[in-house]
N, C-alpha and C positions, 0 to 999 in steps of 0.2 A: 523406421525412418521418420524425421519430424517432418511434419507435414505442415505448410502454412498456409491460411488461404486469406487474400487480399479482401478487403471493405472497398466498398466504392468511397471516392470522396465525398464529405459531406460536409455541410458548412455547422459550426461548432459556435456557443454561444460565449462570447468571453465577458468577465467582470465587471466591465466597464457598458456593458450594452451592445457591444460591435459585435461584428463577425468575422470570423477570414477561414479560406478555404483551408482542410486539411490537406496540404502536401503529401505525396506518396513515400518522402521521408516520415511525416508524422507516421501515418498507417503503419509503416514496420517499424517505428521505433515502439508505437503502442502496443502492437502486437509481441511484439517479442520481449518486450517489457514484461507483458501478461504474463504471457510464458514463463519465465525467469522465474518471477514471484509465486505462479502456483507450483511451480516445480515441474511443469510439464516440461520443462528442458533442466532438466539436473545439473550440476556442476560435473564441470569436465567434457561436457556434450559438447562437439564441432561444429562448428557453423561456417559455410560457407558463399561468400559474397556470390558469386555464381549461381550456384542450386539454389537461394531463396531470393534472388533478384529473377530468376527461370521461373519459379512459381508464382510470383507476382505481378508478372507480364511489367515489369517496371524494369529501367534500367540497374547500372551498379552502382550508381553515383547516390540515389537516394537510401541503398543498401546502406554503404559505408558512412553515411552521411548519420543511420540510426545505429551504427554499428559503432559511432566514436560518442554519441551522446549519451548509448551504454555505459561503454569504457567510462567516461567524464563520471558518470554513477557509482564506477567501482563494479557493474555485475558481468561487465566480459572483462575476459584476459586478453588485449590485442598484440601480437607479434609481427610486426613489419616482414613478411615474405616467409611467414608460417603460419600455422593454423589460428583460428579465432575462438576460446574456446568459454563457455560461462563460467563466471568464474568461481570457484571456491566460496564458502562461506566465510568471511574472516571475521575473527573475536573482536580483533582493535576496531573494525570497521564498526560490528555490532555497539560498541561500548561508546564509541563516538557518533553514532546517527543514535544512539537513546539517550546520549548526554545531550545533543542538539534538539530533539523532538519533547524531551522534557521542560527544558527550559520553554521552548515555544508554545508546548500546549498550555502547560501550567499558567501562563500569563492568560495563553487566550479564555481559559477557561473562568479567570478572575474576571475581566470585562464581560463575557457573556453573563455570569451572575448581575451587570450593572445595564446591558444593554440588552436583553433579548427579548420580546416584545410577546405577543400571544399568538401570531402569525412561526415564528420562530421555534416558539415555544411547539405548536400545533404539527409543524413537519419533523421534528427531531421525536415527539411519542407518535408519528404517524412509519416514522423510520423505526423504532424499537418494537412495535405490532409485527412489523414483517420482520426482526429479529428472531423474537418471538415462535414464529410459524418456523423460518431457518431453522432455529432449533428443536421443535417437534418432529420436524421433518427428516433432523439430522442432516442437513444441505450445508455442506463447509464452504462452496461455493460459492453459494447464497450471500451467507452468513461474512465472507471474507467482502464480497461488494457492497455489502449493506454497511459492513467496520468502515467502509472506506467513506461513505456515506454522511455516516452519524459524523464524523472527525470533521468533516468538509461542514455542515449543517453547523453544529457548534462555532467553528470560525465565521461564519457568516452572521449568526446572532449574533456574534462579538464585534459586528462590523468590522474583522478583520478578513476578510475572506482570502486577499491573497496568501496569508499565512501557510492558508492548507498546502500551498505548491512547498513548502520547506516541509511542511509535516510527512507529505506525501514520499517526497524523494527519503527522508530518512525511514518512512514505514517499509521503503523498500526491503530492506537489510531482515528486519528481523522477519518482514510477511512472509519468506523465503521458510523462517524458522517455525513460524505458528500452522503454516499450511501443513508441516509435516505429523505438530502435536495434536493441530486440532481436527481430528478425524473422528472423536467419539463425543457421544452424549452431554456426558459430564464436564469435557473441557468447553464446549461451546457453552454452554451454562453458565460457565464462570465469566467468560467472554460480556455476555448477556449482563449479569448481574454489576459485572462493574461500569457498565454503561450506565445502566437501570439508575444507578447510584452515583455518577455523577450527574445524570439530568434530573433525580428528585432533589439535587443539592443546588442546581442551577435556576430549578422553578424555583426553588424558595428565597433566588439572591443569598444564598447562604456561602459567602467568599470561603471561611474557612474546611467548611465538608465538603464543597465541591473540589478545593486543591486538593485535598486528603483523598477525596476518591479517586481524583486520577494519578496520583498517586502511587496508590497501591493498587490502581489498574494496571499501569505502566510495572509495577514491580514481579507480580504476575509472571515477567517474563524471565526474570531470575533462573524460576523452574523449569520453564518451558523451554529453555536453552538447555540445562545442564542434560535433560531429559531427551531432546535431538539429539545432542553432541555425543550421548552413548548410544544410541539406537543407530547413528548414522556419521560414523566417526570420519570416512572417509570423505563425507561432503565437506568439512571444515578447512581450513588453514589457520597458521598460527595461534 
C-alpha cells in the first residue's frame, strides 16, 4: 500500500528574495510529484482523494487541489466520479517536453558560456563532486537530485533562473523513464560525463561545445527510452 507522509510547512526561498508559506496543497503536490518521477507510484497505481487526505491530517480540498496540478502536468489520469490513476507513460508527451526542454536549455546554456561568473562557476564543480561520489556509491537517488540540481545551477549562471521551472516541469516526463534505466554503474556514468562536458565547455565560454554537449546529453535519451519501453512495455501508452 503507498504510504505518504506529510512535511511540516515551511517557509521556501523564491527568486525574487521573498518568501511565502508552503500550503498543504504545495506539500502533496510535492510529494506526490516525487513519487510519480521516481516510480515509486507506477503508472496505473490508484490514488485516492480520501486515503491520502486521511494520512495527511489535511483536508480534501488541498488533495484535489494537487491532484489537478498533476493532471495540468499530464502525470495522473483524472476521471470525474472514477478512480484517479498515475498516468501512463506517453511517447507524444515524451517527444514534446524534450522538444520544449531542448529548445530552453540549449539557449540557456549559450548565455551561461557569456554570463557565469566564478561564484557560479564554484557551486555547479561543487555540484559535479557530489555527482561524482552518487556515482561511486552507485546512489540513483542521489544522482537523480543532484541532475535536478546542476540544471537549476546552470540557469542561474545564465541569469535566467526562472527558466528551470519549464526545464523542470518537462524533466518530468522523461525522469519517470531514466529512473527506471538508471539503476547501474555505467548509465550514471554516462549521466556524469555529459554534464562534466558541458560545464568544461561553459568555463571556457566556449558557445559552440557547450551547445554540442548538451546536446548529445539530451540525445542520450534516444536509448534510454527504447531501452525502458522493452523492459517495461506496459508502463507506456501510445
Amino acid at each position: 500500500m503507498y504510504e505518504y507522509e506529510m512535511e511540516s510547512p515551511m517557509n521556501v526561498q523564491l527568486i525574487d528574495g521573498e518568501t511565502k508559506r508552503r500550503t498543504s496543497a504545495d506539500e502533496v503536490f510535492r510529494k506526490l510529484k516525487s513519487d510519480i518521477i521516481s516510480m515509486r507510484l507506477t503508472p496505473d497505481t490508484k490514488l485516492s482523494e480520501v486515503e491520502i487526505a486521511k494520512r495527511c491530517n489535511v483536508s480534501r480540498q488541498p488533495v484535489r487541489e494537487a491532484f489537478m496540478r498533476l493532471g495540468n502536468l499530464k502525470l495522473l489520469q483524472i476521471v470525474p466520479q472514477k478512480a484517479t490513476r498515475v498516468r501512463r507513460i506517453s511517447l507524444t508527451e515524451l517527444e514534446n517536453s524534450r522538444f520544449i526542454r531542448a529548445a530552453v536549455e540549449i539557449e540557456v546554456v549559450r548565455q551561461a558560456c557569456v554570463s557565469a561568473n566564478d561564484t557560479d562557476l564554484g557551486n555547479i564543480a561543487s555540484n559535479l563532486k557530489l555527482q561524482a561520489a552518487a556515482v561511486e556509491e552507485c546512489d540513483p537517488a542521489l544522482l537523480h537530485g543532484l541532475d535536478y540540481q546542476f540544471h537549476s545551477l546552470i540557469c542561474t549562471a545564465a541569469g535566467r533562473p526562472t527558466a528551470f521551472q519549464t526545464i523542470s516541469e518537462n524533466k518530468a516526463h522523461t525522469n519517470r523513464v531514466c529512473t527506471l534505466e538508471l539503476q547501474d554503474a555505467d548509465s550514471m556514468a554516462e549521466v556524469l560525463a555529459g554534464h562534466t562536458d558541458m560545464f568544461e565547455a561553459i568555463s571556457r565560454g566556449d558557445i559552440e561545445a557547450a551547445v554540442t554537449a548538451t546536446r548529445v546529453h539530451l540525445r542520450h535519451l534516444d536509448s534510454t527510452i527504447e531501452h525502458v519501453q522493452e523492459a517495461y512495455p506496459h508502463f507506456f501508452e501510445d
